[in-house]
C-alpha positions as CSV (number, residue, x, y, z in Angstrom):
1,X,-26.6,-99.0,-34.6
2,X,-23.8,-97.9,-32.0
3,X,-24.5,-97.5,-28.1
4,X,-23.4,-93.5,-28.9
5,X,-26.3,-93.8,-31.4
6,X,-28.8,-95.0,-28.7
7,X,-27.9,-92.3,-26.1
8,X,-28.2,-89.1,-28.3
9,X,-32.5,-88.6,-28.3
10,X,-33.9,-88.0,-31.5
11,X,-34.8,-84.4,-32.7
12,X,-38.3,-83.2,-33.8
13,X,-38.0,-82.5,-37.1
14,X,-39.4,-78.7,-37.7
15,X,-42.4,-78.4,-40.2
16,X,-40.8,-76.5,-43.1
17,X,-43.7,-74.3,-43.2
18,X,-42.9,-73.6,-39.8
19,X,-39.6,-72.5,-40.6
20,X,-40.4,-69.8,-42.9
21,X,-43.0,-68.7,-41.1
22,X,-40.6,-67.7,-37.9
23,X,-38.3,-66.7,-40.7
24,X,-40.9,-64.0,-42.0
25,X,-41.8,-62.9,-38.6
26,X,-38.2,-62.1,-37.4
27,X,-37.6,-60.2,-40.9
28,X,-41.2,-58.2,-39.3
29,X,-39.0,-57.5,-36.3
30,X,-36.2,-56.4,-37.8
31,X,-38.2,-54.4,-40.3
32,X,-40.4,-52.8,-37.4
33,X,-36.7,-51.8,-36.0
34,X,-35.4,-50.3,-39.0
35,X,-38.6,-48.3,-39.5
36,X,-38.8,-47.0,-36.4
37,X,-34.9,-45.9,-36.1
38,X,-35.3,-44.3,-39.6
39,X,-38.3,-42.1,-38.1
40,X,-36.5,-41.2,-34.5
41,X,-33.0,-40.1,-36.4
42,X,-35.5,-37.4,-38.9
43,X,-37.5,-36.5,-35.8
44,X,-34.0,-36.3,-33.9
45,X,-32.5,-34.1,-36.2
46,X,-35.7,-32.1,-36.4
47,X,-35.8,-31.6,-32.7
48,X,-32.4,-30.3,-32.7
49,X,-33.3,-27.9,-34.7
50,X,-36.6,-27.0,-32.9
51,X,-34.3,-26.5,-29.7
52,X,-32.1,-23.7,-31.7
53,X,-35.1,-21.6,-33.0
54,X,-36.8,-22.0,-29.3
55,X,-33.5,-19.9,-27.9
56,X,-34.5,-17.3,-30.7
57,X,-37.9,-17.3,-31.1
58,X,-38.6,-13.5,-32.0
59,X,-36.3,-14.0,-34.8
60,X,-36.7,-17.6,-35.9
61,X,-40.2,-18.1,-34.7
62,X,-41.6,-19.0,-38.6
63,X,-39.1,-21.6,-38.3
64,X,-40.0,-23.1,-35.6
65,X,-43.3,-23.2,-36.3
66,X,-42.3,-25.2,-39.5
67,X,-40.1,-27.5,-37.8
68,X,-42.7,-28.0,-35.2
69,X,-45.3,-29.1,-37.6
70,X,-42.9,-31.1,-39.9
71,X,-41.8,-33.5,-37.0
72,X,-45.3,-34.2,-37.0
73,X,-44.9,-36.6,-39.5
74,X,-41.9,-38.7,-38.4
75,X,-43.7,-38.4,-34.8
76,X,-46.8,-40.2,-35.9
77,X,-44.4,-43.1,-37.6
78,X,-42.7,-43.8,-34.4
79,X,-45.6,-44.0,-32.7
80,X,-47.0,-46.3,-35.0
81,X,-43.9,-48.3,-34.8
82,X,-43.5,-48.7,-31.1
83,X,-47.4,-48.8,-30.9
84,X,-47.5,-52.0,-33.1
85,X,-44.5,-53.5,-31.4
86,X,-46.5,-52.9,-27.9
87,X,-49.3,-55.3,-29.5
88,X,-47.8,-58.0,-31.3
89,X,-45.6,-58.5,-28.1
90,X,-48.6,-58.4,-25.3
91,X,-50.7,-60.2,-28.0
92,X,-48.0,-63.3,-27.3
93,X,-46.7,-63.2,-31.2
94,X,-43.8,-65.5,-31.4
95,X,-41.4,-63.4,-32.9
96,X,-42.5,-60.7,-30.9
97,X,-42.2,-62.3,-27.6
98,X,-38.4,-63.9,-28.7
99,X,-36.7,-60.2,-29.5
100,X,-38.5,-59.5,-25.6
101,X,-39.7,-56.6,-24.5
102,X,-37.5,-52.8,-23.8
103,X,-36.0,-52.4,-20.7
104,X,-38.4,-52.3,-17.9
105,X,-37.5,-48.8,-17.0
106,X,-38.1,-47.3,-20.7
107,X,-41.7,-49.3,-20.9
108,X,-42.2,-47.3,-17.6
109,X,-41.6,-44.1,-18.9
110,X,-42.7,-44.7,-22.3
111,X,-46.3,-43.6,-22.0
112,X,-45.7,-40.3,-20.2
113,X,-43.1,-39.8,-23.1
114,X,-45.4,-40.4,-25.5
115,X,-48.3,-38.4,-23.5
116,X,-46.1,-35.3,-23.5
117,X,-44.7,-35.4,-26.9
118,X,-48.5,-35.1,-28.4
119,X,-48.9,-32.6,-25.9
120,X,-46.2,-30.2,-26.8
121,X,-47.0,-30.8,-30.5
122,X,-50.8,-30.6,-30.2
123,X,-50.3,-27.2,-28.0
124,X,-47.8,-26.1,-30.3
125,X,-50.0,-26.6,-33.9
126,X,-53.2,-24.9,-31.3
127,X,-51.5,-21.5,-30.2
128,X,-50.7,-21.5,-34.5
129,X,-54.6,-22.0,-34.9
130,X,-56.1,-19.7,-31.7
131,X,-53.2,-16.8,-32.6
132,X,-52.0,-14.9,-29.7
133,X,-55.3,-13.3,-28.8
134,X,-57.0,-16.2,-28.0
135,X,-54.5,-18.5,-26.7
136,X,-55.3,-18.6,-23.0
137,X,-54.0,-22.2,-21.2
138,X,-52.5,-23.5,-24.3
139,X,-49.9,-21.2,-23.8
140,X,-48.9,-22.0,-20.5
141,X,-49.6,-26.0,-21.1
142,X,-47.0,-25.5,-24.1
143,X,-44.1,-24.6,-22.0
144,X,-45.0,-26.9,-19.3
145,X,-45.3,-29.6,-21.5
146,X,-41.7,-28.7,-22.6
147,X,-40.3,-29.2,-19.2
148,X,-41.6,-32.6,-18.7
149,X,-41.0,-33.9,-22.4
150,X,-37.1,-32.6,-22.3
151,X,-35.8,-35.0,-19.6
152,X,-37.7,-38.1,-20.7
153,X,-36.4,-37.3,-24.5
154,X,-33.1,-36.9,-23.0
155,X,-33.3,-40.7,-21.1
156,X,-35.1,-42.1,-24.6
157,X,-32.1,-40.8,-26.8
158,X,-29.6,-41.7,-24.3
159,X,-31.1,-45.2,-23.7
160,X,-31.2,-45.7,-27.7
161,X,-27.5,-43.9,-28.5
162,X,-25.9,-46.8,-29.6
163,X,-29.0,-49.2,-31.3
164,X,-30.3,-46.4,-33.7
165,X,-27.4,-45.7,-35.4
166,X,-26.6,-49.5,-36.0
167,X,-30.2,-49.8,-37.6
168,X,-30.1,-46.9,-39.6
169,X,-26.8,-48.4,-41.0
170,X,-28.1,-51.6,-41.3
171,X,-30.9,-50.7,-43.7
172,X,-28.1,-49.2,-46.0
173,X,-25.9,-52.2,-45.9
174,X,-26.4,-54.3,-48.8
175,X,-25.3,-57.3,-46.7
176,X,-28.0,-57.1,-44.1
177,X,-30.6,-56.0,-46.6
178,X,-31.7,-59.7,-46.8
179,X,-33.0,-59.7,-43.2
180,X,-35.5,-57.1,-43.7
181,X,-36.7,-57.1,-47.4
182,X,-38.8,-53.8,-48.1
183,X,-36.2,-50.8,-47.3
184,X,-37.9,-49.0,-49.9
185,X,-41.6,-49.1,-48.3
186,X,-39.4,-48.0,-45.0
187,X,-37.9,-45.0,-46.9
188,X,-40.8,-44.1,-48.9
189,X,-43.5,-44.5,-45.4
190,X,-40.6,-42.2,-43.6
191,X,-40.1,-39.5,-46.7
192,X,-43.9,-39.4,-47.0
193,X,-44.5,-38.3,-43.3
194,X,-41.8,-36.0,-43.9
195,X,-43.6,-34.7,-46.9
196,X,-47.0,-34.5,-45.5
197,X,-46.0,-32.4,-42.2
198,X,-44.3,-29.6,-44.9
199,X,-47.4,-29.7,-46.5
200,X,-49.2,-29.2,-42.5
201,X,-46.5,-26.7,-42.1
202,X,-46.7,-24.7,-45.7
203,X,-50.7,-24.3,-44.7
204,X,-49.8,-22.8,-40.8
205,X,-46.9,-20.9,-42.1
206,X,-49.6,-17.7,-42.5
207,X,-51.1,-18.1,-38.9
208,X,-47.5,-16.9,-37.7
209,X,-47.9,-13.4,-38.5
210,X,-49.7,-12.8,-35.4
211,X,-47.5,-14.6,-33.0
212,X,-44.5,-12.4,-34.9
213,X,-46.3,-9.4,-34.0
214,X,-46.7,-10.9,-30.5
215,X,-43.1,-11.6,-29.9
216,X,-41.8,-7.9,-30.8
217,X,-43.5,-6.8,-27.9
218,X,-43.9,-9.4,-25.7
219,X,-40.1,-11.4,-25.8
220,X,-39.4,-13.1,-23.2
221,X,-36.2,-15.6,-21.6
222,X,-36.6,-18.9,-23.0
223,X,-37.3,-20.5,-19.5
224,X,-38.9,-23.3,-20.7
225,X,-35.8,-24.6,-22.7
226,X,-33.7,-23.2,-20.3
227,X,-35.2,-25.2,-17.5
228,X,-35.8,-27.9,-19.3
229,X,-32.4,-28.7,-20.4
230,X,-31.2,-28.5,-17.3
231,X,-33.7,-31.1,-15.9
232,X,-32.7,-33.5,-18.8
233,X,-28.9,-33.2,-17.6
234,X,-30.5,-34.0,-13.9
235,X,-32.3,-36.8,-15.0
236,X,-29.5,-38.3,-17.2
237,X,-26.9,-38.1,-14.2
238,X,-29.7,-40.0,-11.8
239,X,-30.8,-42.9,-14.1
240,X,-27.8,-43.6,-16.3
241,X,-29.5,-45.1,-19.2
242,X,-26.7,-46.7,-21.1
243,X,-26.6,-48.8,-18.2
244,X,-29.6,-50.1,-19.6
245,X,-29.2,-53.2,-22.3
């Protein structure tokens, strides 16, 4: 034995079923990521397309009410995603509390994101179900709701610009497809939502003939997307997101 021997302390050795238990749990994370950037780029995309048929409603209003119920689906697997994220990393799991938690500004804002989002889809799939006659506050909630939900969608997406395209990549790549075994429970969980809010959609789709009727006679400016665009740019130019890593 050498003095250089001495001086160097020994390591713990690392239980092996230790090791592939933290293995497992970090291919969770990782898994939990992938899932969850698969659902926000459909419900991205879906948005976008919610905020073209908003400009037009009287003449695209059956297609916004399909898109509307459609990003239902992807909507409810985000949620779940971030939702079981929140728990395993306040419930102290290991793997969890190593990836850490989002930046402190987005775990601020995340509830009233998540608060308005049900809101503007909840109001929305209610006027479909009250019709036009019997609408009363849900109308007025739904454009409100809209307001508040575009500039914290505007911080989210901005905050997120560069990770979610990376993950979506990632669960393509054949190379990374080791750290996150089950892309196809991903694809199939995501597709499935998809499916499931066309089917919501496909049994709504009649309830628009009333609101079509309505908007011949009753068309009005598109405030609310109006507005609420230009509170996103606002609120974009006063918190900067990709600041925040």
């Amino acid at each position: 034995m050498t003095p250089t021997d001495d001086a160097i302390p020994a390591q713990p050795a690392v239980p092996r079923g230790a090791t592939a238990s933290r293995q497992a749990g970090n291919r969770g994370v990782v898994g939990n990521e992938r899932l969850t950037a698969l659902a926000g780029a459909a419900l991205l995309a879906l948005l976008a397309v919610e905020v073209v048929t908003s400009i037009r409603l009287r003449t695209l209003l059956s297609a916004h009410v399909v898109v509307g119920v459609v990003l239902a689906g992807p909507l409810a697997v985000k949620l779940g995603g971030t939702g079981y994220r929140f728990v395993r990393y306040y419930t102290r799991s290991p793997s969890y509390v190593r990836r850490g938690p989002p930046h402190l500004a987005l775990r601020v804002l995340g509830p009233l994101l998540v608060a308005t989002a049900l809101v503007v889809v909840g109001s929305g799939i209610g006027l479909m179900v009250t019709g036009p006659r019997n609408a009363g506050l849900l109308l007025p909630l739904h454009g409100f709701s809209v307001l508040v939900f575009f500039p914290l969608m505007a911080i989210h997406l901005v905050a997120h610009l560069l990770a979610t395209p990376r993950l979506v990549a990632d669960e393509w790549s054949s190379v990374s497809a080791a750290l996150a075994p089950g892309r196809g429970i991903r694809m199939g969980v995501t597709l499935g939502a998809l499916m499931l809010g066309v089917l919501g959609a496909m049994l709504l789709l009649p309830t628009t003939t009333p609101w079509i009727a309505w908007s011949q006679t009753n068309g009005q400016v598109p405030a609310p997307v109006i507005v609420g665009t230009l509170l996103a740019i606002v609120a974009l130019l006063a918190t900067r997101p990709l600041r925040w890593k």
